[in-house]
C-alpha positions in Angstrom: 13.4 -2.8 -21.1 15.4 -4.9 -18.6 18.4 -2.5 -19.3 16.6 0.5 -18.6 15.5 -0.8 -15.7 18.5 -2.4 -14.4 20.1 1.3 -15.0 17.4 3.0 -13.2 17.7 1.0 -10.2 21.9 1.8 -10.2 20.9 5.5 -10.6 18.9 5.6 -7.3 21.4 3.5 -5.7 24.2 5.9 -6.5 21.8 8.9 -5.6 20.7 7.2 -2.2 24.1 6.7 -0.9 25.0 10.4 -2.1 22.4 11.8 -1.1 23.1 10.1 2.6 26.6 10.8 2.7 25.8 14.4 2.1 23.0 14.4 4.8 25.1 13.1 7.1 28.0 15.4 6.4 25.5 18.3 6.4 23.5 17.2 10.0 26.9 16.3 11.2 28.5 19.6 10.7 25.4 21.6 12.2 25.3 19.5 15.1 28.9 19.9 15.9 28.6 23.7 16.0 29.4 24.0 19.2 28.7 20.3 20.3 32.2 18.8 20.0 31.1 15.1 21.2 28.4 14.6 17.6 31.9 13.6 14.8 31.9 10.4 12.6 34.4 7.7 13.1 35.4 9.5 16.5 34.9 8.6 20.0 32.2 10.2 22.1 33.7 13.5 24.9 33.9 12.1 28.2 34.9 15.0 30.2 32.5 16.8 31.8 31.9 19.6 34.3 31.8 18.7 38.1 28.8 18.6 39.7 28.4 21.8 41.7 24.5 21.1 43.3 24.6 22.5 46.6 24.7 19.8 49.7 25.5 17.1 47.3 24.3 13.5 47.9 25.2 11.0 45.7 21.9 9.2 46.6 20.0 11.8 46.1 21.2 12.4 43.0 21.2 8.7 41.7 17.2 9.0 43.4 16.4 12.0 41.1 18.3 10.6 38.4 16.4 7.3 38.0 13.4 10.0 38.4 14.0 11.4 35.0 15.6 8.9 32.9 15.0 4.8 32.9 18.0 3.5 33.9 17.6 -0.1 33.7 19.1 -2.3 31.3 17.2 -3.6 28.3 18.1 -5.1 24.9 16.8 -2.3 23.4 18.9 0.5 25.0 21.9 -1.7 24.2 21.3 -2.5 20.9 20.1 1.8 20.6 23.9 2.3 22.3 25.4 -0.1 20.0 23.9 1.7 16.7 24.8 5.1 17.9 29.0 4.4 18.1 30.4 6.4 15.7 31.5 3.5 13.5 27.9 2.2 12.7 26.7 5.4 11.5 28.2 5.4 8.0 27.0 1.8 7.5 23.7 2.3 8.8 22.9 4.7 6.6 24.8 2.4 4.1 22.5 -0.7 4.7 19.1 2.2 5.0 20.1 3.0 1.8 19.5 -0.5 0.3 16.4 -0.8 1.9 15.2 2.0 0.4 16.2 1.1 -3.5 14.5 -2.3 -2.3 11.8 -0.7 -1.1 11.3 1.1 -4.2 12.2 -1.5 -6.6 9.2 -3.8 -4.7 6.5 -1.3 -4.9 6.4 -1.2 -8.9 5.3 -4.7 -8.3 2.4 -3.9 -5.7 -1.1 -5.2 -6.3 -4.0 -4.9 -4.2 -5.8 -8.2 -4.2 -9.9 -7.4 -3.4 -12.3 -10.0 -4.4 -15.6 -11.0 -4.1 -14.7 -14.2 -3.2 -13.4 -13.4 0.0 -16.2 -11.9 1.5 -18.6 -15.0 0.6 -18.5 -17.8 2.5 -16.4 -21.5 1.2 -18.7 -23.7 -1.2 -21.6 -21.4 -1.1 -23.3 -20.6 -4.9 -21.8 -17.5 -5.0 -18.7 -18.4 -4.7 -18.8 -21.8 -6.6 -20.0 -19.3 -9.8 -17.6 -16.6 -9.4 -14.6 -18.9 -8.7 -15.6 -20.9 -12.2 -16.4 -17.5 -14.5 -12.5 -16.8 -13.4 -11.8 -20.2 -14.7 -13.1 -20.1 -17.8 -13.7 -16.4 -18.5 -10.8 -15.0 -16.3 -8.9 -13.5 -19.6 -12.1 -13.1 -22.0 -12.5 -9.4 -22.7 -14.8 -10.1 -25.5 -18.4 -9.5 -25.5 -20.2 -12.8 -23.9 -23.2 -13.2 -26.0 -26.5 -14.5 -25.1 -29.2 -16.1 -27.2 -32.4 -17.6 -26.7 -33.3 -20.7 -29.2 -36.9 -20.0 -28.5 -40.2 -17.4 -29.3 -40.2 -15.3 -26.2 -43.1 -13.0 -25.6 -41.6 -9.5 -24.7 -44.7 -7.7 -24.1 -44.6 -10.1 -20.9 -43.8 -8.4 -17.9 -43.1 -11.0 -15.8 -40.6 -12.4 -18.6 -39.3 -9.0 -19.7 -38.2 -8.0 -16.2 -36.7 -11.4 -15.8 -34.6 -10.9 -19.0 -33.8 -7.2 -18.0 -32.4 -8.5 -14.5 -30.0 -10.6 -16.0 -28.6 -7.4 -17.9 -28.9 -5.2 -15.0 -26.8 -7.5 -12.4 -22.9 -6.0 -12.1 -21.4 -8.7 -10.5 -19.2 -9.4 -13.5 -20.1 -7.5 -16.7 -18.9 -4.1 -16.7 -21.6 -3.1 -19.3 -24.1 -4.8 -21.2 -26.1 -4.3 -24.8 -29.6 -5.0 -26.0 -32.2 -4.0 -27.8 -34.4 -4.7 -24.9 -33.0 -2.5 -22.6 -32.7 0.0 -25.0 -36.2 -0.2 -26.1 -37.4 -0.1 -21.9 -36.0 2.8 -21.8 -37.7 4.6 -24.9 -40.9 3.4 -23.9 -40.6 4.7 -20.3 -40.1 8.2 -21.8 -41.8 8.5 -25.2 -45.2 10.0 -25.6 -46.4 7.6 -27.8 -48.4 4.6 -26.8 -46.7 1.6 -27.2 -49.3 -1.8 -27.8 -49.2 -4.7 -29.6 -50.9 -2.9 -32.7 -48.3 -0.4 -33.3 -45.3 -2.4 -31.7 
């Protein structure tokens, strides 16, 4: 299993960085239809066209540049300047690459962690009882069987809806069994009358 997964993880590296080189090649090449300055690994065109703005000011220029783009230094348009030189392209997409087989490789381990205890408040009853059922009954996926050492009177209301609480509250047990339950629910719906006599 390790194998396969250590070979899976070298297959999308080796995709990644093929599949950016191509990109790049591909984006590159579009761009520099008719763009000249937008090559890998070469310097950026500094020649351009005079400026032909009739009654040219040089302060009114610099005014109505500063209008339309920020001009002011800032760590972020230097470190934006630094990753656009035409040498850190290939190895940005290089090191983007690796963040994306990391990326990928630490989702497979991703849990969501929800529990009831973190919505109930520290040493409250709740909590105390949850927090010791994951103690001791954390891995048991076996059925958790009750039993009463003593005559109970089920045609007791007041005791039967007691006992049929405890099977009816999903804080922890996914489903429960009994004969009680069971036999709540056929008397609710059969058409027979259900007494002492004939119970």
């Amino acid at each position: 299993m390790s194998f396969v997964l250590a070979a899976g993880v070298a297959v999308l590296l080796i995709f990644a960085l093929l599949f950016f080189a191509v990109f790049l090649y591909v984006a590159g090449r579009r761009e520099t239809e008719g763009v000249k300055w937008y090559q890998c690994f070469r310097s950026g065109d500094t020649h351009f066209a005079p400026r032909t703005i009739n009654e040219f000011s040089d302060s009114s220029i610099e005014m109505l540049h500063e209008k339309l783009i920020d001009t002011k230094p800032s760590f972020s348009r230097a470190t934006a300047a630094a990753m656009a030189n035409s040498y850190l392209r290939c190895p940005v997409a290089f090191i983007f690459a690796i963040y994306l087989v990391l990326a990928v490789w630490g989702c497979k381990d991703l849990r969501i962690d929800l529990k009831e205890e973190y919505f109930l408040s520290k040493g409250s009853e709740p909590r105390t009882f949850l927090e010791n059922y994951r103690a001791e009954f954390g891995q048991y996926e076996e059925f958790l069987e009750l039993v009463f050492d003593e005559p109970i009177d089920y045609l007791d209301p007041h005791r039967k809806n007691e006992i049929l609480e405890i099977l009816e509250w999903p804080v922890l047990a996914t489903r429960s069994v009994s004969w009680l339950k069971d036999f709540a629910r056929f008397e609710s719906t059969t058409i027979y009358d259900i007494n002492p006599v004939n119970y």
